[in-house]
N, C-alpha and C positions, 0 to 999 in steps of 0.2 A: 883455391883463391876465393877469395872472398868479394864479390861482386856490391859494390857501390854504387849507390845512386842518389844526383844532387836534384831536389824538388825545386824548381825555381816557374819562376811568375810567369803567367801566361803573356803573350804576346799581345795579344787582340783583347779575345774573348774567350771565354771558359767553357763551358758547357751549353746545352740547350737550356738548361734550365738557370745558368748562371753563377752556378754553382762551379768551386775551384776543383779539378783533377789531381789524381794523382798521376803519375808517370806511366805508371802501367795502365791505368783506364784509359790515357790517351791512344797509347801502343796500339790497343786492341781497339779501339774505333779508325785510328791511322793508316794499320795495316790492313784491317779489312776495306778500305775501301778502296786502297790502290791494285786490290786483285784484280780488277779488270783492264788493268790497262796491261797488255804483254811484252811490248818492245824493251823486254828490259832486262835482255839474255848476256853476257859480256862479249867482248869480243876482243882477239888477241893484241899485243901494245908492249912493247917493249921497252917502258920505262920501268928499271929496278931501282931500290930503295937507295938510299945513299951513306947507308949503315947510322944517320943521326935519329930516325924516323921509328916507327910502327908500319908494318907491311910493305908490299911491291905487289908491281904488275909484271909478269914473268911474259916472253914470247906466246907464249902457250894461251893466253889468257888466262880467264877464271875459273877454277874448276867448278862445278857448277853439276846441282842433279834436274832432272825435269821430272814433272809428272806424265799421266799415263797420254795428253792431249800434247804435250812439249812446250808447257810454259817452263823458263826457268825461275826455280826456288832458290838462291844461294844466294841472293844478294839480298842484304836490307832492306826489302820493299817496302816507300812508307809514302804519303803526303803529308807533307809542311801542314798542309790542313784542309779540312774538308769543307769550310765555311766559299761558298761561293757565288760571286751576283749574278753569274750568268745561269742560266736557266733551260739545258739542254735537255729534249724530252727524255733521250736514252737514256744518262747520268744519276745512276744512283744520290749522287751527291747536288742534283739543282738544287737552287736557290728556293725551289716551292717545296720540297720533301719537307718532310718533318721527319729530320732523322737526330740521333744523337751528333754534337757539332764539337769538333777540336782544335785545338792549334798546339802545334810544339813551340818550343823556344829553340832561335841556333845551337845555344848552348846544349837545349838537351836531344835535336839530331847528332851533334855531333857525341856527347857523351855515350846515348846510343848505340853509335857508330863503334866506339873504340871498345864498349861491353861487350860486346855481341862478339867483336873481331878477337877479342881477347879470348874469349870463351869458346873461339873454332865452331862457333855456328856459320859466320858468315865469310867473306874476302872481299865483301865490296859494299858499295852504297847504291841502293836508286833511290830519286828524289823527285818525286811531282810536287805537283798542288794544285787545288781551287785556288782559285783570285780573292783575295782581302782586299777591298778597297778599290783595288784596280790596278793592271799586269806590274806595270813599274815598281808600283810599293811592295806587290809580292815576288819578285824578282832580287828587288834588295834583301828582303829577309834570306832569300834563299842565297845567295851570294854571302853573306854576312856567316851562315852555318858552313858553307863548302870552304869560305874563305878562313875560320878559324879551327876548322876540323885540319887542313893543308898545313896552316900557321902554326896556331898554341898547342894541338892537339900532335901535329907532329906525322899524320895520318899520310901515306905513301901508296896505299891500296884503290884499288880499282871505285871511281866517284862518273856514274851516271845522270845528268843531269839532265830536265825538261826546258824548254827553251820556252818561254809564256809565249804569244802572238802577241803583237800589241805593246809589250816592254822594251823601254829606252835602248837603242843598238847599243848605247855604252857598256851597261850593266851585261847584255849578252856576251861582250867579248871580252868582260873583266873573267865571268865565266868561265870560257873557252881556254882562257890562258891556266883554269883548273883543274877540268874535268877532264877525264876521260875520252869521252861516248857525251854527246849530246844528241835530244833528237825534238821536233815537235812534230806534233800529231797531226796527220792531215783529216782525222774523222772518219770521212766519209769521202769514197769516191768520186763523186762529182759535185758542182756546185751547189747544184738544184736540190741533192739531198742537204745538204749544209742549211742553205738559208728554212727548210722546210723545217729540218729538224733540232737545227744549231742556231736561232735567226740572232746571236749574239756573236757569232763566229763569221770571219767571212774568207776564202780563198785568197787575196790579196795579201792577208795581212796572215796568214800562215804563210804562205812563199817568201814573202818577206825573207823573215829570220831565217829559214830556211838558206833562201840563196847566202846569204851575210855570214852563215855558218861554214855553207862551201866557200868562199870567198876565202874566210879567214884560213881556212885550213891550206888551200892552194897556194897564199901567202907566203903563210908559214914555215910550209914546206922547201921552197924555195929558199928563204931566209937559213932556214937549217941545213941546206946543200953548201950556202958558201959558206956562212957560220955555223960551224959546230956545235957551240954553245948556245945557240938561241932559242927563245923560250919556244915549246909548241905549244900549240891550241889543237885541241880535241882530239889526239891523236889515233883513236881509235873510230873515228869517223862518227858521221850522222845516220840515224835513222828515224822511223813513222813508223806511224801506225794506222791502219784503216778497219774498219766494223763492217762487217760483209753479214748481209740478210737484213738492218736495221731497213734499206731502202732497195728498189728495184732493179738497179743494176745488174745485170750480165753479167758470167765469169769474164767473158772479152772483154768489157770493160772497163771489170776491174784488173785485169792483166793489161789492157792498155795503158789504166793511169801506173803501173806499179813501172812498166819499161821507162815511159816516161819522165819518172821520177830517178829512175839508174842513168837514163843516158842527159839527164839535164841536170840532173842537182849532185852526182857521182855520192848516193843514198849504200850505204854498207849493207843497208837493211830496210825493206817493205814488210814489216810484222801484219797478219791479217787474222783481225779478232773476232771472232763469231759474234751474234750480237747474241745479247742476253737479256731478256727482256724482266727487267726490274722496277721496272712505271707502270702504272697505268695511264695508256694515253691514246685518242684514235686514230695520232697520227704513225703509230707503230704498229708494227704486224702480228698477229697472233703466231705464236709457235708452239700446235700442239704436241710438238715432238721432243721440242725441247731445243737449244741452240743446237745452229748448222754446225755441227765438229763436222764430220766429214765432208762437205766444203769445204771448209777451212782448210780442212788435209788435202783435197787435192789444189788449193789454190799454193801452200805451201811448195808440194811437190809439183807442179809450172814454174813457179819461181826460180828454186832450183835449175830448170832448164834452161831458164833466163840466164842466170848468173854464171853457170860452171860450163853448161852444155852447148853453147852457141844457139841455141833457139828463138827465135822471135814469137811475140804473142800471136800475130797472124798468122803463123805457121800451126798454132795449136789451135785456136780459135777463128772463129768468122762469125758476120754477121748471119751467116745462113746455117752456122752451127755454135751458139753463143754460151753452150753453156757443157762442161765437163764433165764424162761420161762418169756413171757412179760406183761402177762394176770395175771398170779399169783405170788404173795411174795414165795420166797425160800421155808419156812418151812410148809406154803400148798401143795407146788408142791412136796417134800418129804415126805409126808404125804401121796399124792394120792398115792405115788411111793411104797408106803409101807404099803400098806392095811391090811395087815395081822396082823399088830402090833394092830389094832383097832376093835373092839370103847376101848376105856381105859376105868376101871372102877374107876371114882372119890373119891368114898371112900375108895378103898383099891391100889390101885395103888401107887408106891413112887415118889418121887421127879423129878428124872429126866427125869418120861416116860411121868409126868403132864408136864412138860416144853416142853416135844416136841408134845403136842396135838396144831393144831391151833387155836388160837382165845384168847390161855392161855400165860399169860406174866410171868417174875419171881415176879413180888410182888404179882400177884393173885395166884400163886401154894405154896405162901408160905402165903399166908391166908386161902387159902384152906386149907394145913397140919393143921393149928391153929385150923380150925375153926371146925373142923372134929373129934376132939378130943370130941368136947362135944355131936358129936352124927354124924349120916350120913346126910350130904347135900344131896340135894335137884336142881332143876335146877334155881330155885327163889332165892336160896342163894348164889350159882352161880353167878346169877345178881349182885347180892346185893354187892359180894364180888369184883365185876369188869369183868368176865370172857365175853369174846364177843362171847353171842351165838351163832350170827347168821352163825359165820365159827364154832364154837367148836361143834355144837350140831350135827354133821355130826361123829363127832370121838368119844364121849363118852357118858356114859352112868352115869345114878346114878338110885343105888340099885339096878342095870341089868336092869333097862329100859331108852331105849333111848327118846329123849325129843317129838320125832312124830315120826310114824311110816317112816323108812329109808334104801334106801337100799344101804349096804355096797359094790357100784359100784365106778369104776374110773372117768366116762362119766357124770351119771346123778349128783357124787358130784360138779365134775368141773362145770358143765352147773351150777348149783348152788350156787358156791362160784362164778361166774365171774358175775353172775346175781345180786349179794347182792352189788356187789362193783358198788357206784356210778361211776365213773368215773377211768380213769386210773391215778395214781401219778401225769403224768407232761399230760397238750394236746398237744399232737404233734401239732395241725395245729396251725398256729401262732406263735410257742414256741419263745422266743426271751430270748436272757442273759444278762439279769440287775444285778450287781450289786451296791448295794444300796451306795451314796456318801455321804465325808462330806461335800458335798459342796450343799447340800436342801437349799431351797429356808429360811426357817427359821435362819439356821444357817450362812448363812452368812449375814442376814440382822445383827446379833446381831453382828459378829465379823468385817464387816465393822463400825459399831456404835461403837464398843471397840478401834479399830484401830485409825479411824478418830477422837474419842474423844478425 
């Protein structure tokens, strides 16, 4: 097949230098600069195509690959454009940088969109932006591309969109009734980093949209209980994103803002993005290591505990211990913390006390209930059924005997679980932050041969 592409007028403005782009020079300043935003993974939705269209969202979601840190790569990552008034110290893309500057046109996100998807690189769309002008007017553009990629374009596939702060509620829930997955960014964990480091952003006016997003979706849903046929909005829910290391913050409290943000805005998703330091600025911290990834990993894996495992942030954290150990995942080091609860007995123990043993995930505690019913397991079925002994055989037992003689200490378990783990999540020495491009040596041999043909 022979891959097409129509050059049409910039929107705004053209380049730094004022100069017009081509399609593909745009691409490549576009996509690079939406790498760092990460909430932009899909999530499952079970709107199918209605056989007059291009693509569907299957139950399943997105298929989708990640890199070696777990951003997902499968979707279109681009911004509407990198041109923006606000002036965020961390943001590659302020308003003071002197970087190369682009704008798409609706017409050529959406053309994009259906290239790409034709071509089995991608399944879906995300869509940011800098502010043009100001959120409303950048708002409409983006509405105007998702609205004719849906319409003329015919597009059925999975469409992630950013909710600006500050942009007319109208145009948000013309949105809503398009996309997928909405989500806006809350930044930064607390306020005090926002106005120090955002002082064009403010807390107020992110909850905003936010609530207005839950809102519409709770609506929605309702409406679709009595009527069947009735349009949904966002059906794939809302999520954020927060920058962990840019400001001082505490793992506690950035696990308190993320609970808080599940149990008041019902968030699908708290994405937690290592900061990355691409300014120079005093008011940013030096990283001579390079970004937190392993932070980031264990804030991931708390989350986690949040969401599936019945855990509370002060059950993992405190103010007298605020910050997550480096050597062990969360729900060990709460384990160690809490000896007394242990060893759990595997065949009579319930649901939630098998979910906080470690080494036990929620599909293995709920094939254990299954499997248990036809008689008492064993430490072989254990296996069999997924369970990871080599941390779990520390905490429980089956039929009162534990799997080697063990002693139920804090020192000699830890020495234990830190000795079974190969390696730590990310190596510090060397660490370097790649993200992965579209512009691999593969894909552009084919899309210069599409272009030039």
């Amino acid at each position: 097949m022979e891959l097409e592409v129509k050059q049409t007028a910039l929107p705004v403005m053209a380049g730094s230098a004022g100069k017009k782009m081509s399609l593909m020079e745009k691409l490549e300043i576009l996509s690079d600069a939406a790498k760092y935003d990460v909430s932009c993974s899909s999530s499952g939705v079970g709107r199918k195509g209605d056989g007059t269209g291009i693509g569907n969202t299957v139950a399943a979601g997105i298929c989708h690959s990640f890199g070696a840190d777990g951003r997902c790569i499968s979707l279109l990552k681009i911004l509407f454009t990198n041109e923006c008034i606000y002036d965020c110290k961390y943001c590659i893309n302020r308003k003071s940088n002197d970087v190369p500057r682009a704008s798409f046109t609706p017409d050529e996100v959406c053309e994009l969109t259906i290239q790409f998807y034709r071509r089995n690189y991608i399944e879906g769309l995300f869509l940011s932006s800098g502010i043009i002008n100001n959120p409303t007017y950048t708002m409409e553009l983006i509405y105007e591309a998702v609205y004719k990629l849906r319409t003329m374009y015919r597009f059925q596939g999975y469409i992630h969109v950013k909710a600006i702060p500050g942009a007319d509620p109208m145009i948000i829930q013309r949105l809503g009734l398009l996309a997928d997955r909405m989500s806006v960014n809350l930044e930064l964990p607390t306020a005090d980093g926002l106005s120090r480091l955002a002082p064009n952003k403010h807390r107020k006016s992110i909850l905003t949209p936010m609530r207005q997003i839950q809102t519409g979706i709770t609506q929605h849903k309702d409406e679709i209980a009595v009527y069947k046929h009735a349009a949904s909005f966002v059906p794939a829910g809302q999520s954020t994103q927060m920058i962990v290391g840019a400001t001082p913050e505490s793992d506690y409290q950035v696990m308190m803002v993320a609970e808080n943000l599940y149990k008041k805005f019902d968030l699908k998703r708290v994405y937690y993005s290592a900061f990355v330091s691409v300014n120079e600025d005093k008011e940013l911290p030096a990283l001579p290591g390079g970004p937190p990834l392993l932070r980031e990993h264990r804030l991931y894996q708390a989350d986690w505990l949040l969401r599936f495992y019945g855990f509370e942030a002060n059950e993992l954290l405190s103010e007298q211990k605020p910050n997550f150990n480096i050597l062990l995942d969360p729900k060990a080091d709460w384990a160690l913390r809490h000896l007394e609860l242990f060893p759990v007995e595997i065949n009579r123990a319930d649901y939630q006390t098998i979910l906080r043993v470690p080494g036990i995930g929620v599909k293995s505690a709920q094939r254990i209930l299954r499997a248990r019913r036809n008689g008492n397991l064993n430490f072989e079925d254990l296996k069999k059924i997924g369970v990871t002994l080599k941390r779990a055989l520390f905490f429980i037992t089956c039929s009162g005997k534990m799997m080697y003689p063990t002693k139920i200490e804090e020192d000699y378990i830890t020495r234990n679980l830190i000795s079974n783990e190969k390696k730590l999540p990310f190596d510090k020495d060397g660490l370097t932050y790649r993200q992965l491009s579209l512009f691999d040596d593969d894909m552009v041999m084919q899309w210069n041969q599409a272009v030039s043909g």
